[in-house]
N, C-alpha and C positions, 0 to 999 in steps of 0.2 A: 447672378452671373458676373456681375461685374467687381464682387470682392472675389467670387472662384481665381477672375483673370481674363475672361474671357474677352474676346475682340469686340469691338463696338459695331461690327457690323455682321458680327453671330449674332449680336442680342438684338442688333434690328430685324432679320430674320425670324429667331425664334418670335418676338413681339408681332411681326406681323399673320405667323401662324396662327400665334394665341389669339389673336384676333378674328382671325378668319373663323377658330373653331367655337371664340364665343359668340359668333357670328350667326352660328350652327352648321359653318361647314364640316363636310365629313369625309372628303375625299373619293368619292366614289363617283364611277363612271358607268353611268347606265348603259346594258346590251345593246339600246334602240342607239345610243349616240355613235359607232361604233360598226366596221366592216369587217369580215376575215380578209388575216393578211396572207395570201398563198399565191405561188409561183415563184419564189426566192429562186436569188443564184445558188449554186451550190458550190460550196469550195473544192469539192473533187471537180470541178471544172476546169481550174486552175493551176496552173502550175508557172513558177518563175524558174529565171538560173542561178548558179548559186552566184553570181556578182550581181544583180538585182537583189536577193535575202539578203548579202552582206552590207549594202547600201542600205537597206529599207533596217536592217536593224541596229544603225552607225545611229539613224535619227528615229529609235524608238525608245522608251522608258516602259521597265516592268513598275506597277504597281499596286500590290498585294492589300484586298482589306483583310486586317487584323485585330479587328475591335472586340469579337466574337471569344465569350468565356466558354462558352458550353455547358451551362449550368445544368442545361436538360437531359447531361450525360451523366450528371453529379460530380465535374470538372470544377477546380477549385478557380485552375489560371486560365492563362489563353488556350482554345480547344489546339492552338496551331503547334503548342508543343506534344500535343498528346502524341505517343509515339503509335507509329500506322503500317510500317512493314519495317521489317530487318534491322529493326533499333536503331530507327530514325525515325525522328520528328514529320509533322509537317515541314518546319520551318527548314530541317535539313535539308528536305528533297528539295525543295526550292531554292534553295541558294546553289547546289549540286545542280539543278539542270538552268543555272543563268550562267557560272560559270561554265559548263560544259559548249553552254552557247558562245560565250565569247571564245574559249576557248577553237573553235571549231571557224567561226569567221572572222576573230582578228577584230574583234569590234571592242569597247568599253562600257556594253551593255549596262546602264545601271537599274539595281531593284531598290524599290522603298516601301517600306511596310506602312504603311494606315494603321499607325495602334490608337486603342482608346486608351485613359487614366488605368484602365485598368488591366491592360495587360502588355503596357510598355515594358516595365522591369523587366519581366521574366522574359518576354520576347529577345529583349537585346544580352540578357546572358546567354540562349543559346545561341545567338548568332553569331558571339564573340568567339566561337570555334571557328569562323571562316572570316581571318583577317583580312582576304584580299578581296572579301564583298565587296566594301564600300568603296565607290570612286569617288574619285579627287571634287574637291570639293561641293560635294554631296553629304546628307547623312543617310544613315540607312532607313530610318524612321522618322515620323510624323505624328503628331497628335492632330484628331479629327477633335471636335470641340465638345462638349457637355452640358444638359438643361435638364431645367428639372422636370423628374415625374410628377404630375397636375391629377388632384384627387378627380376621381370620375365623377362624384357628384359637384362640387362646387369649382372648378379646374382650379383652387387653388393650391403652393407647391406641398407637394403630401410631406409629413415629419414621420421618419419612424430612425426617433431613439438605439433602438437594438443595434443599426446600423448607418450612420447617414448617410455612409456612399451611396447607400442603394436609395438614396433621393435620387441619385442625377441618373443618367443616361446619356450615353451619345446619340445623336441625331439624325441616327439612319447613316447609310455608304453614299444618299445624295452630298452629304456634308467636304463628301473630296475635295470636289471645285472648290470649294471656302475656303477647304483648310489647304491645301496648295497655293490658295493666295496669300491667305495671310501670314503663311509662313516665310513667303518671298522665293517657295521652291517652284511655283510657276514661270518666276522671271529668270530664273538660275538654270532650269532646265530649256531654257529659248535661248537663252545665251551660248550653253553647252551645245545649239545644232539641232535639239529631239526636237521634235515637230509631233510625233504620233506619243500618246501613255495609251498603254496598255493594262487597262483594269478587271482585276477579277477576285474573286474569295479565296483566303488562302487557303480554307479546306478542300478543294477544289486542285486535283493533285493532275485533274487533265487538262484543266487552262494555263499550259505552256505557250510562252513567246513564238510563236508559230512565224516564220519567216515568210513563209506563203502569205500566210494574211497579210503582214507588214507591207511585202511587195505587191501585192496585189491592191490597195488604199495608195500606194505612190504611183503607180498606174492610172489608175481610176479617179487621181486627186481625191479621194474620198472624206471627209466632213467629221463625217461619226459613220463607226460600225457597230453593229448589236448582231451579236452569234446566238441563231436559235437552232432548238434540236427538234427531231421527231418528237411527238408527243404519243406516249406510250398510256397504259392505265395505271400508269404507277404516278402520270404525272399530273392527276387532274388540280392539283393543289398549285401547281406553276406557274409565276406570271407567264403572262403572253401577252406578245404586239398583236395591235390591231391597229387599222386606221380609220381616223376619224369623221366624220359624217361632212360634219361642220365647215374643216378646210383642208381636210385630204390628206393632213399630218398624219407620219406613224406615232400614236402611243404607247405605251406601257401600262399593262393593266392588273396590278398584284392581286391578291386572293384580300386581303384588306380594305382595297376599293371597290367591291361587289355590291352593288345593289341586295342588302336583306329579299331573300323571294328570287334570285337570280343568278345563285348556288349553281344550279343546273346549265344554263348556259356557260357559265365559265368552267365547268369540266367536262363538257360536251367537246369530246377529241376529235372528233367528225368533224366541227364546224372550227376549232380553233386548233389547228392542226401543228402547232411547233409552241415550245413552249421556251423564254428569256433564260439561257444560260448562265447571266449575268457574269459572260465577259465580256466586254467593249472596248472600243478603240474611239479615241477621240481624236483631233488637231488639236493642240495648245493652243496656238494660234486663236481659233476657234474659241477655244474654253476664254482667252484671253479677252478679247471683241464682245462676249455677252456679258462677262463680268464688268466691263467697263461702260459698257451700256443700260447694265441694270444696276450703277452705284454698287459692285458688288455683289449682285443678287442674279441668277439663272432664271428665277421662277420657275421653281419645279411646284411638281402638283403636291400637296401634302397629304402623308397616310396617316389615319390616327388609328396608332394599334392599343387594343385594350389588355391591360396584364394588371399582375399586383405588382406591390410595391416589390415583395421579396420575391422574386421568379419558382422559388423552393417550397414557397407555400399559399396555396390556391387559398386561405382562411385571411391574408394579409388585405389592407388595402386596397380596391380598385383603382387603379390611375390609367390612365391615359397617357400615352408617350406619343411627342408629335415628328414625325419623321417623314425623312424624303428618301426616293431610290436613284440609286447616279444615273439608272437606265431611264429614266426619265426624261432624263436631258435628252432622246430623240427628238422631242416633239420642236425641242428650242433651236435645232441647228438645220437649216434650209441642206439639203441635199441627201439627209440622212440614207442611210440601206443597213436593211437586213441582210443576212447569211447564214445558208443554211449550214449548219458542219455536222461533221459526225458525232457519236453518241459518246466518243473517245474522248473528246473535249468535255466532259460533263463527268466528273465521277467524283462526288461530293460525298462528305461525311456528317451527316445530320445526325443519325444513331448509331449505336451497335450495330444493325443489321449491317447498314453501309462499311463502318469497321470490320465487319468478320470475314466480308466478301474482300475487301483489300489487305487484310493479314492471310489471308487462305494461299492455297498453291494454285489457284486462277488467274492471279499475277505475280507481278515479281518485275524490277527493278533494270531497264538497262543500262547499259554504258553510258548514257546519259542524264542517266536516272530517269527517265520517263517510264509512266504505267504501262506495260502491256502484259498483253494476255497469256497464256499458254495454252490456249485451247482455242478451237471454233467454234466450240457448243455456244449457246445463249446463255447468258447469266442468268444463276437461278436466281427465284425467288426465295428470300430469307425473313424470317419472324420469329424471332429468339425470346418473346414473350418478353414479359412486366420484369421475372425474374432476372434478367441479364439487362435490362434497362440503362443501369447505369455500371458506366464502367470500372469501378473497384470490384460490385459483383459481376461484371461480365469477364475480368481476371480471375477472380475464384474462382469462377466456373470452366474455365478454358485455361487453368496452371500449363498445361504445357501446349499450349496453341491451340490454333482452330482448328477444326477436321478437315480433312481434305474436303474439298466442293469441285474437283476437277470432272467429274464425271456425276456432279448433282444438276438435279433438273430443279428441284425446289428442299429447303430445310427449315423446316418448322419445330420449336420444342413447346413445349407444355409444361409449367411447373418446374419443380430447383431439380436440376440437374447440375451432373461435375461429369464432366468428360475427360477421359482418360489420356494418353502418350500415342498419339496415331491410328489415332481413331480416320475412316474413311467413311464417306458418303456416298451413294450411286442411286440415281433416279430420284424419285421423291422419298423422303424422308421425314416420318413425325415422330419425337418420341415425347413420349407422355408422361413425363412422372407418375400422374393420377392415375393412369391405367395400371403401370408397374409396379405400383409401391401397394394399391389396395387398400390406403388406408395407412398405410403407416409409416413411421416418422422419418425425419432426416432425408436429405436427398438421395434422389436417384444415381447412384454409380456406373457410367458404361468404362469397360476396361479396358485397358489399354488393346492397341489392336484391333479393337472391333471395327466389323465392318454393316455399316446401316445400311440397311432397303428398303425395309418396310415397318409397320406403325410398331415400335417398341413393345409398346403393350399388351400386346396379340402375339409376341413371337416368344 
């Protein structure tokens, strides 16, 4: 870490991790230590005017993590350029709805992206399409820091030849606080007025700068915010807050830190009813007072997630990557609150499926490029199978778009299919290659026009 470049107080960090794990810490928070956290406020509670929004977002900072490649999509670079509606980027939409915000309140809103080594480059060429992002003296990016991946049997740093970047790893999104300090844009950004950053995933096309929120924490002098959603069955896999036994703190509690054997209560929606949006609102300020109280250090909890070395092949190296969550930091800032928000704040791209439902005619783009809907139905349920997995084949397969879902309740395919030029969907929807084809070769063709209702291969 220290011929990488790295800061001397990331490597006290990671060192003190490493320590803890050869320790045999594991991170994980047993059910019994642990309350349900219910009763939140609800942000439709709330309403400001717009000279409270324009104030509350004069001393706000947007900042986007961007560390995230998408290998699990078969994405070479950062998933944030993958293009996601009307041939635009992630990264588009996000610079289109900061500007549309300043534009609208007269403010100098500034956005910063959290890249990791590896997908700085290509971040900051798409960005260079929108000159007047960057304000004065700010940059528009960061690097969050890099440790090595640690063999899962002997935690010592794994070598694999073929590639050695894929030694390192960034440190989890707890890495923010760090790397805002040691960058000196923590102190730059207090100088500038911002008082509140605003954190969230760039995939994440519904965690817009929300002026409501902003004025509602100047209000309430609020500490830290943590926006959680309904927890639906789609979300049993979702950190969620809870508070803790011991002294009454809100935690955070990822699918990583589960007690083995206690699977079941953490996706029991009954009893854990909202699940970590992972967008946040901190005070700099704030952020500022524990890093200088912990030499540097928050003390966040550590997650030790287990992968191989190469993300692309389950046959590679066991290692172990030792990582924090920024949401974490509730437990360290006295005042903390949750909030509850709508499900609109939440519309993330992990797979295909989430991709087909935000390229589809279910949304669409407005004037200030924010997501909304076009419809009141419920969003269906999508499962595009193994075969659209990754997105080069989920392009083959959908050459000219996705099927309409305006009037789908659920879309499910089966096997290689190639859908046609306007193609439409209504109710539930399977189509099966296996049933269609019988047996034989090459995929299944639906033709342009077609309109699905029911299971393909029956009709």
């Amino acid at each position: 870490m220290t011929d990488r470049g790295m800061h001397p107080t990331a490597i006290e960090v990671f060192a003190r991790y490493y320590r803890d794990v050869e320790a045999g810490a594991r991170g994980t928070i047993p059910e019994a230590s642990i309350t349900p956290l219910h009763d939140l406020p609800r942000l439709e509670a709330f309403s400001a005017t717009e000279s409270e929004r324009a104030e509350a977002l004069r001393r706000t900072a947007m900042i986007k993590l961007n560390g995230g490649l998408g290998t699990s999509m078969g994405l070479a670079g950062p998933k944030s350029a993958l293009v996601v509606r009307d041939g635009l980027t992630f990264l588009d939409v996000i610079a289109r709805q900061a500007l549309a915000l300043r534009a609208r309140y007269a403010v100098d809103l500034p956005v910063l992206f959290m890249d990791s080594f590896r997908t700085q480059a290509d971040t900051l060429e798409v960005l260079a399409s929108y000159p007047d992002l960057a304000v004065d003296g700010l940059p528009l990016d960061f690097l969050q820091g890099a440790e090595p991946k640690l063999r899962a049997d002997d935690l010592s740093p794994v070598e694999w030849p073929q590639d050695p970047e894929l030694e390192w790893c960034p440190p989890g999104h707890g890495d923010v606080y760090l790397a805002l300090s040691t960058t000196g844009l923590l102190d730059r950004l207090r100088e500038k007025g911002i008082r509140y950053a605003f954190l969230s995933n760039a995939d994440n096309l519904g965690a817009t700068c929300d002026p409501d929120i902003a004025a509602w924490l100047l209000r309430h002098d609020v500490p830290y915010l943590a926006e959680v959603c309904e927890r639906t069955v789609n979300d049993r896999k979702g950190g969620h807050l809870a508070r803790r036994v011991s002294d009454g703190r809100i935690v955070l509690r990822d699918s990583a830190m589960v007690v083995p054997g206690e699977e079941d209560f953490f996706g029991d929606i009954e009893r854990h009813r909202t699940f970590h949006a992972n967008n946040l609102w901190v005070d700099l300020e704030v952020v500022a007072r524990l890093l200088a109280e912990g030499d540097g250090q928050i003390g966040l909890p550590i997650i030790v997630n287990r992968k191989t070395v190469d993300p692309t092949r389950p046959d590679s190296t066991p290692v172990l990557q030792l990582e924090t969550a920024m949401g974490a930091a509730i437990e360290a800032v006295d005042g903390s609150q949750a909030l509850l928000v709508p499900r609109t704040r939440f519309r993330p791209v992990k797979t295909t499926n989430e991709l087909a439902l935000l390229r589809s005619d279910r949304y669409r783009l407005d004037a200030e490029s924010h997501v909304v809907t076009t419809t009141e139905r419920p969003e269906p349920f999508v499962d595009l199978g193994k075969a659209f997995a990754l997105v080069p084949e989920f392009e083959r397969r959908f050459p000219h778009g996705v099927p309409s879902l305006r009037e789908c309740t659920s879309f499910r395919v089966v096997g290689d299919v190639v859908f046609g030029a306007d193609v439409v969907c209504r109710g539930d929807v399977v189509v099966s290659a296996e049933a269609a084809l019988d047996g034989s070769s090459g995929p299944l063709q639906i033709p342009d026009g077609s309109v699905l209702g029911a299971v393909l291969g029956d009709t």
